[in-house]
N, C-alpha and C positions, 0 to 999 in steps of 0.2 A: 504494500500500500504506500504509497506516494502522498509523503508526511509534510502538507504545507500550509502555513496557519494563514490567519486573516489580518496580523497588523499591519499596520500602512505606515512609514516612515515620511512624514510632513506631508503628509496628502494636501486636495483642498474638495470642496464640497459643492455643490451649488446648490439654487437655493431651496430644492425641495430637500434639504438634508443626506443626500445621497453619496456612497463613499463607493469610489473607484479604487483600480489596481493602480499601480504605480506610473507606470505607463499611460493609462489613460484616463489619469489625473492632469500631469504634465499638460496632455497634447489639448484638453479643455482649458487649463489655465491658460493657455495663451489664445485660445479662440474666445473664453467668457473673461471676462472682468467682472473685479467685484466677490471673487469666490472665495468660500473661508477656510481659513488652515486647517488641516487634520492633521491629528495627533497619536504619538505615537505611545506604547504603553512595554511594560516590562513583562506582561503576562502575555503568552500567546495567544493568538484567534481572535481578540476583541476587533470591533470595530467601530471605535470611538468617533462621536460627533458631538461640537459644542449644542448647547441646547440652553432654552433661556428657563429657568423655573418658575412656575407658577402658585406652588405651594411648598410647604414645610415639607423637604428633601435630607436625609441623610447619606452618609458617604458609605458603599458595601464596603469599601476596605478597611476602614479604618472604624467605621460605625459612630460618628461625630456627624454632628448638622453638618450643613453645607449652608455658609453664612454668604449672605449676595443673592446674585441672581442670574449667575454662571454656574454649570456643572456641567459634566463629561458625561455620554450614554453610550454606550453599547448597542448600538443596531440591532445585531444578534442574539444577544442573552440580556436587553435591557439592566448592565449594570450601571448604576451612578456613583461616578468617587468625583474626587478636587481634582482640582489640576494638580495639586503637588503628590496627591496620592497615585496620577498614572505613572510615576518614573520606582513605586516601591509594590505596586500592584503584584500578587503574586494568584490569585482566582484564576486557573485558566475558562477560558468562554468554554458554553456550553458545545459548540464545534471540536474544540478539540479534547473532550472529555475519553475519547478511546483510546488518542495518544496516550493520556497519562493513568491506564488501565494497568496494576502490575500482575495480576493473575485475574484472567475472564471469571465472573464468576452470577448467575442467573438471578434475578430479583426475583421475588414471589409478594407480588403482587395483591392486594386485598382494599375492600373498603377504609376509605379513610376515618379516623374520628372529628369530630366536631369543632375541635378547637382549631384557634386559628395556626396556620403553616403558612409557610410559604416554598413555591415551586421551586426544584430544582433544576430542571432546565429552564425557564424562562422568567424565573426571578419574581415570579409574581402571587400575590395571596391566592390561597384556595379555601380559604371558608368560606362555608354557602355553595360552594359549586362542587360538581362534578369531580372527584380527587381520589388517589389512592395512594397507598403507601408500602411499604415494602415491611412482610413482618418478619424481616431478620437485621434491618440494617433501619438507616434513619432517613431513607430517601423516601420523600413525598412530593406527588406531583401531579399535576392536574390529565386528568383520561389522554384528552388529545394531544398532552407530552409528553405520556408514559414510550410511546416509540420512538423518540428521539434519545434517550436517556440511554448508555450504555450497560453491558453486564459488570459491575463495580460494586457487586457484593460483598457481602463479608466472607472470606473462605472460612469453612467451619468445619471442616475434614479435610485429609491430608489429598492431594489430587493426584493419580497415580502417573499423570503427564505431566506436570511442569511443578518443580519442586523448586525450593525456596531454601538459600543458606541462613536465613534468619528468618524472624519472626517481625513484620515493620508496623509501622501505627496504620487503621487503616481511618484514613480523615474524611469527614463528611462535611459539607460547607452548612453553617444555617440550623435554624432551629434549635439554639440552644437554649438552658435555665437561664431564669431572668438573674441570678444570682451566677454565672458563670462570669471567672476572673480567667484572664490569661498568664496561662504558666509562666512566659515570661517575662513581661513587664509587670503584673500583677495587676493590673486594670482590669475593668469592667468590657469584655468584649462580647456581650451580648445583646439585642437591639428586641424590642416585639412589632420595629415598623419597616424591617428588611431583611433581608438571607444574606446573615454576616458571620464570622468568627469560624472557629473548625472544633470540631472535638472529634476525638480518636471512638469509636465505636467497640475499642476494645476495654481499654483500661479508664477512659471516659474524663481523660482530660481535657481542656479548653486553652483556648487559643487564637488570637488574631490571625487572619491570612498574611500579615503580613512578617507576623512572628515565628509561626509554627515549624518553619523549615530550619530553623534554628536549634529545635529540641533533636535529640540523640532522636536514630532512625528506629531504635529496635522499641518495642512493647514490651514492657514487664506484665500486662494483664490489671495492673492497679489492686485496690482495695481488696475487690471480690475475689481475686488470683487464687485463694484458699479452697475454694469451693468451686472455681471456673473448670471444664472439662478442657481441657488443650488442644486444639483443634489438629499436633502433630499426632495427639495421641486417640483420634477418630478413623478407621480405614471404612471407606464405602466406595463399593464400586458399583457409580452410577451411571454409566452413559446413558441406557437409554428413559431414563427418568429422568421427571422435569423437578426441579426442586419442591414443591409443593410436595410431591410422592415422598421427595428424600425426609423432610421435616414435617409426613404426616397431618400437610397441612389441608383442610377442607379448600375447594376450588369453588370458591361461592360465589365467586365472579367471574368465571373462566370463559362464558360467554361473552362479557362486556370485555374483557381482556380480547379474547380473538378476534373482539371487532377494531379494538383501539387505534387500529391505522385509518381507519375508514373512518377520517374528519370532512365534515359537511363545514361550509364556512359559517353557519352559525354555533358550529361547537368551540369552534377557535374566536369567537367575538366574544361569549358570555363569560372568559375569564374576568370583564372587568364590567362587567354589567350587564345590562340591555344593548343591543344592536345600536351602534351608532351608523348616522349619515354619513352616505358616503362622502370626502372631501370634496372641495370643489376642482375642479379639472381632473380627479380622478376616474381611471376605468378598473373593474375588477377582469384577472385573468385567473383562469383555473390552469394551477400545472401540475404535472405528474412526476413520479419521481420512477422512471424508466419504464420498461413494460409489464412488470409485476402490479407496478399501482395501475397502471393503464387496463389491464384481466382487470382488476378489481373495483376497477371506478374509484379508486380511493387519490384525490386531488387535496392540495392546499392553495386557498388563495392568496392571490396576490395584488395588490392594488399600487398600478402605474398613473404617472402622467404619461398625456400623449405626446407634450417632448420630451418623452426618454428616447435613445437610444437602443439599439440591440445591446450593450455590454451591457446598460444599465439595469436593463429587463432581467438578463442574465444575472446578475447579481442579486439582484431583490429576490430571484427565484431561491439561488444559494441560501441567503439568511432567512426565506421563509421554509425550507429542510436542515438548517444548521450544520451546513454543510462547509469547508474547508477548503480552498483553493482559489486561483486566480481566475477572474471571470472571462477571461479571454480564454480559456484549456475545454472552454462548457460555449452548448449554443442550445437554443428550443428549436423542436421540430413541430409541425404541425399534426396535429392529431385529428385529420381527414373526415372520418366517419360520425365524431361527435355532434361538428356543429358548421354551419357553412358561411365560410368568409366571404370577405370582397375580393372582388380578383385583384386589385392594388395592394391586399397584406401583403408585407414581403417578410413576417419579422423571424429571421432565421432559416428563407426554407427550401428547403435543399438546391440548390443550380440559382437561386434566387440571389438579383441584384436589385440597387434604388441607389441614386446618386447622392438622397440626402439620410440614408440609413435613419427613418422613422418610420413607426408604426401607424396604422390608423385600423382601429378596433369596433367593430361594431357594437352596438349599445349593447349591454347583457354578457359580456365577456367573452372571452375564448379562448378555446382549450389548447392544451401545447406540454408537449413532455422534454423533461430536462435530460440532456445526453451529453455525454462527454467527446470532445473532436477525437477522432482517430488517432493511437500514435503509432508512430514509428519503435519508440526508445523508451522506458520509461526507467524508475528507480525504484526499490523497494525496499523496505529496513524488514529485517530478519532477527527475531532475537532467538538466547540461548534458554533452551529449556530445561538444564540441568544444575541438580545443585552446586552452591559457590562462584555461579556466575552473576551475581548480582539480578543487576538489568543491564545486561550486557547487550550489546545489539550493533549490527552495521547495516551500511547502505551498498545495496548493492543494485548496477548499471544492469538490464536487462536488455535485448534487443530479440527481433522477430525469430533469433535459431537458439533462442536462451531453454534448456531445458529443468527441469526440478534438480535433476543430475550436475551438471555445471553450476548452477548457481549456488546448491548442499558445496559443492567442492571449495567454492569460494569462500565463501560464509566461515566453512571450518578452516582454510589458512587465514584468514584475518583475527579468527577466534584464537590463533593458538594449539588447536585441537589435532596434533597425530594422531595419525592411525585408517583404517581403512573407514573408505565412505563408504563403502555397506553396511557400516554398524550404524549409522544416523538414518534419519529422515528426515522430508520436509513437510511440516504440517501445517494446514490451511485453519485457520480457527476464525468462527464467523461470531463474534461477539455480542447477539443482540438481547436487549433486555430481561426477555424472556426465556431462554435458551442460550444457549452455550454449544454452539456443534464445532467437530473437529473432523477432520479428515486428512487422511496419509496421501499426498499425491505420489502419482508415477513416476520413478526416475524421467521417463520419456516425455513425460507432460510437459505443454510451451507458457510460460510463464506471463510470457505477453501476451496470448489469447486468450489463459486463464485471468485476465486482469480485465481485458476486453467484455468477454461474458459473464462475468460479476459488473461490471459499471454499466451494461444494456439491460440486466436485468432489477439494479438497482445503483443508484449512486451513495445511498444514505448504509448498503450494506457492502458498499466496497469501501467508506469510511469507519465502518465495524468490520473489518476482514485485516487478520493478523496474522502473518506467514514464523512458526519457529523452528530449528531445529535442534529435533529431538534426538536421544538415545534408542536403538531400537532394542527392546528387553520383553521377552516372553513370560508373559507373566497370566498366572490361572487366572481365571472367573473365579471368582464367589462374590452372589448376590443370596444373601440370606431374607428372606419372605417368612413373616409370623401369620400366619391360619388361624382365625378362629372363629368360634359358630361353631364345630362339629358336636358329635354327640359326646357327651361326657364319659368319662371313666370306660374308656376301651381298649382296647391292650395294641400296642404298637402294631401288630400285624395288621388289626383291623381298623388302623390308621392308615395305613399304607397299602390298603386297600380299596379306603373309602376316596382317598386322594388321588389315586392313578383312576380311578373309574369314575369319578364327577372330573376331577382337572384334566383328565387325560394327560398325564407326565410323562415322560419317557424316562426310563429309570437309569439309565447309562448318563442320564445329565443332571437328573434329581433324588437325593436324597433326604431322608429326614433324618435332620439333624438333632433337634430334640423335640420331646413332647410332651407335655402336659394333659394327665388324661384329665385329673380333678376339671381342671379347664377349659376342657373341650378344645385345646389349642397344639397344635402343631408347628414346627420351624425348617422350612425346607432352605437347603443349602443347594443352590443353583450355582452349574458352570456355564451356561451359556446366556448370555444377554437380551439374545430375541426369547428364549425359552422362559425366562425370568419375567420380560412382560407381557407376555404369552397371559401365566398363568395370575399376574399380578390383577389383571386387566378381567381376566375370566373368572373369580372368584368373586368377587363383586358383584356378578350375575347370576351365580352359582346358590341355590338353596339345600341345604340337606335338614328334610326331618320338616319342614315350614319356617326353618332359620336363616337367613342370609348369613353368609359367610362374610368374613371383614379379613383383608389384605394388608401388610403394612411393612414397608421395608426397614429392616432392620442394620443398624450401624454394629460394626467391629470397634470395641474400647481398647488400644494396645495397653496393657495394666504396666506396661516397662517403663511408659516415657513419665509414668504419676512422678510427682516428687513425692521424699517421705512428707511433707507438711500437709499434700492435698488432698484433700477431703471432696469428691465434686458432689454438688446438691444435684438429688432427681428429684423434678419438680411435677405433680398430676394436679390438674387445671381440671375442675369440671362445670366448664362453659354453663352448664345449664343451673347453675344454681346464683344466686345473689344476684335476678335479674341479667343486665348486660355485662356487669362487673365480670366477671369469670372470663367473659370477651377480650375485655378492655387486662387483666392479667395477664392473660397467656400470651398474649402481645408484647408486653413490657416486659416478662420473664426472658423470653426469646430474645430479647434486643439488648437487656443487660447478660444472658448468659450465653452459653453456647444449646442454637436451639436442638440441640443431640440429646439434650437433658434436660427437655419441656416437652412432656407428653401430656396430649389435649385426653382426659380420660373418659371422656362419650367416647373416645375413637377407638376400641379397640379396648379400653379396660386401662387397670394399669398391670397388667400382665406383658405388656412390650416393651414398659420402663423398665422394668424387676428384669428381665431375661436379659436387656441391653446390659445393663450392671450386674452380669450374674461373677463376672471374678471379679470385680473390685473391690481389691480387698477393706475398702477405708469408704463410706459413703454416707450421706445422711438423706431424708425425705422432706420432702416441705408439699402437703397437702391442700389444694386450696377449693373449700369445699366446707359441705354441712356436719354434720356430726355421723351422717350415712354415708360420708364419702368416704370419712374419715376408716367409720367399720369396714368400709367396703376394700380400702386397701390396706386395712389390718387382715381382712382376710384370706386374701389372694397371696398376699403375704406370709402369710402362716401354711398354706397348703402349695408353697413352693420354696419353702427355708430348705430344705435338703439343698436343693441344688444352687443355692447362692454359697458362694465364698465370705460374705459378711452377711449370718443369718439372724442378724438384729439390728438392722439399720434404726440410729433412733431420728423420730417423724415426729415433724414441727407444725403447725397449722395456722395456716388462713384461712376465719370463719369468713363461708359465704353462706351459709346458713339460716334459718329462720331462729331456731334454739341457740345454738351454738356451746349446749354446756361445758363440754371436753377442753375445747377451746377459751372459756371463762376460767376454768379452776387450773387451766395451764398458762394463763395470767395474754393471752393472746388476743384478751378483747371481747366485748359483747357481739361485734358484726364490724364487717369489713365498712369503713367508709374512706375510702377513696384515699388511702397512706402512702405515702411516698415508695413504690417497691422496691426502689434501690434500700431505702432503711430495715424493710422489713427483710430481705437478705442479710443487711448486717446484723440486723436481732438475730437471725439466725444464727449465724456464725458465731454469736457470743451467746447464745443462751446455755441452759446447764439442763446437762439429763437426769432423767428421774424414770423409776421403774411404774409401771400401772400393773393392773391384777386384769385379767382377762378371764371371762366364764362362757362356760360351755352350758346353754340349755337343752336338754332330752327335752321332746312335748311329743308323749306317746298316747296317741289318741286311743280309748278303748269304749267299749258301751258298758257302763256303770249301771249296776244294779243299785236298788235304794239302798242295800248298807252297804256299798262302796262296792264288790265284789267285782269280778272282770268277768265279760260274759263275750270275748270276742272282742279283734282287731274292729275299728274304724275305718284305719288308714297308714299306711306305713309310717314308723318311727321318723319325725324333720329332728334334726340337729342346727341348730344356730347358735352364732357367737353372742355376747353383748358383754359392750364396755362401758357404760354409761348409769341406764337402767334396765326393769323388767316391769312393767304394771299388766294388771288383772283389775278390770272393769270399769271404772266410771271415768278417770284416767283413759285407758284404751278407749275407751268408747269415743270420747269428745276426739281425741286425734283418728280415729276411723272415720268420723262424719268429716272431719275437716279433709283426711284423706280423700276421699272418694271424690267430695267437691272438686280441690285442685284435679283430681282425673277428668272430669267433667268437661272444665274450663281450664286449662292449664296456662293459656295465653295470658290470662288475667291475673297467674300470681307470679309475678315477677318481679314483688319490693318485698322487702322485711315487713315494712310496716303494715304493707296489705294483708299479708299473710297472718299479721298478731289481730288484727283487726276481723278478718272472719274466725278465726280461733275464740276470738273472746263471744262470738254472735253466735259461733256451734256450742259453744260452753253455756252461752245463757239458755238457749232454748231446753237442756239438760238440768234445770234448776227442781223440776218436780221428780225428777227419776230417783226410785228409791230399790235398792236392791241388796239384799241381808247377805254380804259372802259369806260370813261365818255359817252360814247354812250350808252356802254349796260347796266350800272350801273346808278341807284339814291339811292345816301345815304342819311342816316335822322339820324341827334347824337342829343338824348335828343329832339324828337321832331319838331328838327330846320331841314330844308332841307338844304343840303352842297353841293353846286358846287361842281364836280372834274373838276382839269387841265387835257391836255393831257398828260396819264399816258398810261404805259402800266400792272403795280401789284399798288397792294392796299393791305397793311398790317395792320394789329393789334395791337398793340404791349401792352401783360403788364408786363414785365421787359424789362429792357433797355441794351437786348443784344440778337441779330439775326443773324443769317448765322453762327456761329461756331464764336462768339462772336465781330461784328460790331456792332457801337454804331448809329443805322440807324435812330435815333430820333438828335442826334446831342447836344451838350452841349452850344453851343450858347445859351443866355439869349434873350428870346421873351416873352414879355409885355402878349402878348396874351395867354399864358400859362402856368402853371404851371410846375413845375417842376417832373417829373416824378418818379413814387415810385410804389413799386412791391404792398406795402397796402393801397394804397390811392383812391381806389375803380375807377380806371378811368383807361381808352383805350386810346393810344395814336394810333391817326390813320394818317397814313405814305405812301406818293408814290413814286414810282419808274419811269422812263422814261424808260428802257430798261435795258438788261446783260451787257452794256457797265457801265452803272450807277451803278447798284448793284455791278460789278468787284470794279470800285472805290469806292462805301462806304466802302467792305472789307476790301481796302488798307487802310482805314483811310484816305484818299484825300477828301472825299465830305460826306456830311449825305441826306440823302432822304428829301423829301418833306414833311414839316408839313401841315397837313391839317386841324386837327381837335382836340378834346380833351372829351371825356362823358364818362358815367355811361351806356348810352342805345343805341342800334345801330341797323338800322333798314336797310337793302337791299333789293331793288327788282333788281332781273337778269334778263333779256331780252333773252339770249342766253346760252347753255351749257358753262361750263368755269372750268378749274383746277382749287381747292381749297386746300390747305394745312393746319392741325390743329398740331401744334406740330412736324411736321415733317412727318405726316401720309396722303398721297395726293390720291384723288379722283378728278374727273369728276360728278360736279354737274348741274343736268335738271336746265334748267330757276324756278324761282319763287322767295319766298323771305325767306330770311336769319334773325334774329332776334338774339343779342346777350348782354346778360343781366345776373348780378350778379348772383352766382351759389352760395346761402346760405352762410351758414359763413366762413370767412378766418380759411385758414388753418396755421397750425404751422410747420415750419423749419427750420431746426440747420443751423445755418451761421456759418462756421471759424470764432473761435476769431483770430481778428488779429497780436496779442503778441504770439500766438499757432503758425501762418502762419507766421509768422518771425522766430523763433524759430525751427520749421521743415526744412526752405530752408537756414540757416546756415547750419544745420546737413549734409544738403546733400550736399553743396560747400565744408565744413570738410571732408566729407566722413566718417562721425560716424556714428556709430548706435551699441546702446548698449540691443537692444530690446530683448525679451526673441526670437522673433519669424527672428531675423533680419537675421540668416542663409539661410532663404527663400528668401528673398527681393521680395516678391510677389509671388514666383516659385511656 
């Protein structure tokens, strides 16, 4: 690719603001009088033109007003500095954004959030419009600039083609905390009225563009480095997946994304309002960017005067594709079949002459595709794609008998590199936003034809088209795919049975690798890459039993590269609780960590986190989720500890919950509102573990004679966990009615507060319900048989906080009991008289009834009865109930309390200095 930016070295302009090549600037200065200087800048590709202001204007380089009523803009990527800031300017334009690519690497792409951004390629806000944002990196930018933006992702796993002698900052311009100082002047280089400053997207430093190239090139990772997964120490072999597959992500927009080239000229006006009138003496032209947009109808307009010129037309086409090069090397052809001209258009078209080189346009515009002149000769810079080369890279002279062969030959005497060129190649890598392709050409292949048929079929993807060469190394396939949906608890044969005859496998390329019967889940280890999305793709569609199957590519952890210090957090998101929040999390997790180790847990469970980290030997959990989420990957957890290397990760929580108890007595808060997630990481990292007591409930339904006697199965013996509570009857009941509702209506409960609001409305309507357990209930603790009083619920308890955090055991000091503790292996068992009594525990007026205190709990039911485990309520048959220690205590992060002081200063201050704090959740 033929690397040549757009600054102009003292140009001049005329007067409709317009910048020419060097040359035919010149040959207008001396035919126009009167034309104003152009200016020249120290960043590449801008294309600076004075401009008079109209309103309160700040500088993007420096982020200081701009005092007067002069400033500099950018034609191109609309940037405005001073005049004194174009000679220290270091932003390159949004044109030459692929130049300064150092590893391609694919955006994923998603709906924007609501707060204000501003565009990365064209510098302009996207609140209120049409936007989206990248959920691994911090690029945002509005629909119809998502195709212009290169692939300048975060690399998050090691890439088995072009490797890296170090680890460098990767910088992102714009968007930073209002509270961001630069590393090194120590000022304020944050702005919320322009896309200014840099921060590293890794370790999440900030930065002036003018200062940042100043700081050491490598990344230490910052703060979070403790806990951060290393993206040397991630192997995934992805080619033929798009990143979204790789990070698990849902494609909720993949529609709107596949259209994002196809801009109508009203999607390009509403960045900045309502459709403005057109100028006066202006015509609109529609052009095309070669014959890929031409198939597609997909044009960008362009609005001329009708004394421009042909270069000058040419030009405006350039900066309205953001495109690189001297307007003289490009010309428009006429695109025939669209729309029909005057027979006096001449503007460009082929054999065509005019003695005064001007256009005349018929009213309504017209169409014309952008094409590069033929060459003879061209140049192309080549870099090294192996480690210890930097960014090493040369220019190398091609001509019409230049083959991939000669030119590989070149490339490696200039690099240095003996030895034979058959161990190299040349590879073609086509950079664009979405995708990332590579391709090995032909020794025999012409390099100048191959350069020809990329710039006729695009020009904006022959400025994303990047030639390196590589080492040529044989290396296996392995693409690991986690399966799950199958039937449960079936024996590996009849795994490997059910998988060859729904996916149709070929077993010479697929094996199972492991399997999970408890979890109905399989891990197939693939050697070949179309085979891989073969079955990625077909599973998807695949049901067994009336279950959809769920697909999900699985990343390799090399457990070698950990330092002894790191600890990396696996993080499960589960999007559907606390409203949008769990959205707006999983988002921010990914962006402050490495998103290898943020699994969305609607997707698949958290059965894909657990098996990713199945050797690391040193990890912890961060759960963000209700107090069922919380169960839910205690449990998957516990029926897959055998096969982890650390089989007691200890799990931290963020309530998104309605209750949130577990989360209350581990000092994490009554519900998530909207906390800085970069802090709640570092609460992480400094909290202290503590063990919990875990119980296993038997509920073996039987039919119950009147004196209790068994006369027969119901229904097979259910086994459930519970960490929280256990309640029997009026308790269960009100969260059953409340249950069913939200089944009902689910769309409708999507706040905290809604959710306590019909809880208290299913609780009132329960005010006359009167029901004697002592009748239908005999308890037995440890042996002992227990009277109950007349009661109408019977609860559980092994932490000392129920309902959305009532202290229902009570802190009065009783002789008869002990004091209650989440590891002290004991049930505190508690009654209720009625929703009048339960209303006042809540208030903190009364505590429940003590009844009891064990290790062992023994029920028989006489009659059907609502039951509740953690908030999860069913209707269980008579029989009896057994509840007794569930193996060993588990381990989890409790707020240090000097942390939890510390955070709720910040937020009565209203500080927050946090790399991530421009979110505050969002």
């Amino acid at each position: 690719m033929a690397d040549s930016g757009r600054a102009r070295p003292a140009d001049s302009d005329g007067p409709d603001g317009r910048t020419g090549s060097p040359a035919t600037v010149r040959k207008r200065t001396q035919q126009s009088p009167g034309l104003r200087a152009r200016y020249q800048s120290s960043a590449p590709g801008h294309c600076f033109k004075r401009v008079t202001l109209t309103k309160p204007t700040f500088c993007h380089s420096c982020s200081d007003f701009i005092w007067g009523l002069i400033g500099f803009l950018c034609e191109v990527c609309n940037l405005m500095c001073h005049e004194k800031c174009l000679k220290t300017l270091r932003s390159v334009c949004s044109c030459m954004m692929p130049s300064a690519v150092r590893v391609p690497v694919a955006h994923c792409f998603g709906p924007a959030g609501q707060k204000k951004r501003f565009c990365c390629v064209c510098r302009k806000q996207t609140e209120g419009n049409t936007a989206l944002r990248c959920e691994v990196c911090e690029l945002h930018v509005h629909a119809d600039c998502a195709a212009f933006c290169c692939a300048d992702c975060r690399s998050c796993h090691l890439d088995t083609t072009l490797e890296q002698d170090m680890f460098p900052h990767h910088w992102r311009e714009g968007n930073l905390p209002s509270a961001a100082k630069c590393e090194v002047c120590r000022r304020s280089c944050s702005s919320s009225d322009i896309l200014t400053g840099m921060r590293c997207e890794w370790c999440g430093i900030t930065s002036h563009a003018a200062c940042y190239l100043s700081l050491p090139p490598e990344c230490i990772l910052g703060r979070l480095r403790c806990m951060l997964l290393h993206p040397a120490c991630v192997q995934l072999d992805s080619r033929n997946f798009s990143k979204m597959h790789c990070y698990r992500i849902a494609e909720s927009c993949s529609q709107e994304l596949d259209n994002s080239d196809e801009v109508e000229p009203s999607a390009a006006a509403s960045k900045d309002g309502p459709p403005a009138a057109p100028e006066s003496g202006k015509q609109p032209l529609k052009v095309f960017d070669g014959d890929d947009a031409v198939k597609r109808s997909c044009f960008r307009p362009v609005s001329i005067f009708r004394s421009m010129n042909n270069e000058d037309v040419v030009e405006a086409a350039l900066r309205a594709f953001y495109l690189p090069g001297d307007p003289q090397d490009f010309e428009l052809h006429e695109v025939g079949s669209l729309q029909h001209l005057h027979s006096d258009d001449i503007l460009n078209r082929n054999g065509g002459q005019q003695m005064d080189n001007r256009i005349s346009l018929r009213e309504g515009g017209d169409a014309w595709v952008l094409r590069a002149k033929p060459r003879d000769a061209d140049i192309i810079k080549v870099y090294a794609g192996w480690r210890g080369s930097g960014a090493a890279s040369v220019c190398v002279s091609i001509c019409k008998s230049s083959t991939a062969a000669s030119v590989l030959t070149e490339v490696l005497s200039q690099l240095g590199r003996r030895g034979d060129v058959s161990n190299f190649s040349l590879m073609e890598i086509c950079m664009s936003s979405k995708q990332v392709q590579r391709q090995i050409l032909t020794p025999q292949e012409k390099l100048l034809d191959k350069l020809q048929e990329i710039r006729k079929l695009s020009l904006r993807q022959m400025n994303q088209t990047r030639f390196y060469v590589v080492e040529n190394r044989k290396q296996m396939v392995q693409v690991s795919l986690l399966i799950g949906g199958l039937p449960p608890l079936l024996t590996k044969e009849d795994y490997v049975q059910l998988v060859q005859s729904h996916l149709t496998t070929k077993s010479h390329l697929v094996t199972i690798q492991h399997f999970y019967p408890s979890q109905g889940a399989v891990v197939l280890q693939i050697s070949c890459f179309s085979e891989a999305e073969r079955i990625f793709m077909l599973a998807k569609d695949t049901s067994i039993g009336g279950k959809t199957l769920t697909s999900l590519v699985i990343p390799e952890i090399k457990v070698d590269g950990l330092g002894g210090d790191v600890r990396p957090l696996l993080v499960f998101v589960n999007q559907k609780s606390g409203g949008l929040k769990g959205r707006e999390l999983l988002y921010s997790f990914r962006k402050l960590l490495n998103p290898h180790q943020v699994f969305d847990i609607s997707n698949g469970g958290p059965l894909a986190g657990l098996h990713t980290f199945r050797q690391v030997p040193r990890f912890r959990v961060l759960v963000c989720g209700g107090d069922g989420t919380v169960g839910w990957v205690l449990g998957v957890l516990e029926a897959v500890r055998h096969k982890l290397v650390c089989r007691e990760p200890p799990i931290g929580i963020v309530p998104l919950g309605t209750g949130n108890d577990l989360a209350r007595i581990l000092r994490w808060g009554p519900g998530y509102s909207s906390e800085d997630p970069y802090h709640i990481l570092v609460s992480v990292d400094e909290a202290d573990e503590v063990l919990m007591d875990r119980w296993t409930i038997l509920l073996d339904a039987q039919d119950m004679s009147e004196d209790g006697k068994d006369n027969g199965f119901l229904e097979p013996p259910k086994i459930v966990q519970m960490n929280n509570y256990f309640g029997l009857g009026i308790d269960a009941e009100v969260s059953l009615d409340f249950h069913l509702a939200r089944e009902d209506e689910p769309d409708k409960f999507t706040s905290r507060f809604h959710n306590k609001r019909v809880y208290v409305k299913v609780g009132l309507q329960k005010i006359s319900y009167t029901r004697s357990l002592h009748k239908e209930l005999q308890l037995q603790v440890d042996t002992q048989n227990v009277p109950l009083p007349n009661i109408e619920g019977l609860i559980f308890l092994n932490i000392p906080s129920w309902g959305s955090g009532a202290d229902l055991w009570g802190s009065e000091v009783d002789g008869r009991y002990g004091k209650p503790s989440i590891d002290d292996g004991l049930l505190e068992v508690v009654g209720v008289t009625g929703v009048v009594h339960m209303g006042q525990v809540q208030s903190g007026f009364r505590s429940g009834i003590r009844i009891a205190q064990g290790n062992y709990i023994r029920l028989t039911v006489s009659e059907p009865i609502p039951v509740q485990v953690d908030g999860e309520p069913w209707i269980q048959p008579p029989g009896h109930i057994i509840i007794s220690a569930a193996g060993p205590k588990v381990r989890m992060l409790r707020k240090s309390k000097q942390k939890q002081r510390k955070s709720s200063a910040g937020v009565k201050e209203g500080r927050s200095e946090s790399p991530s704090s421009r979110d505050g959740g969002n």
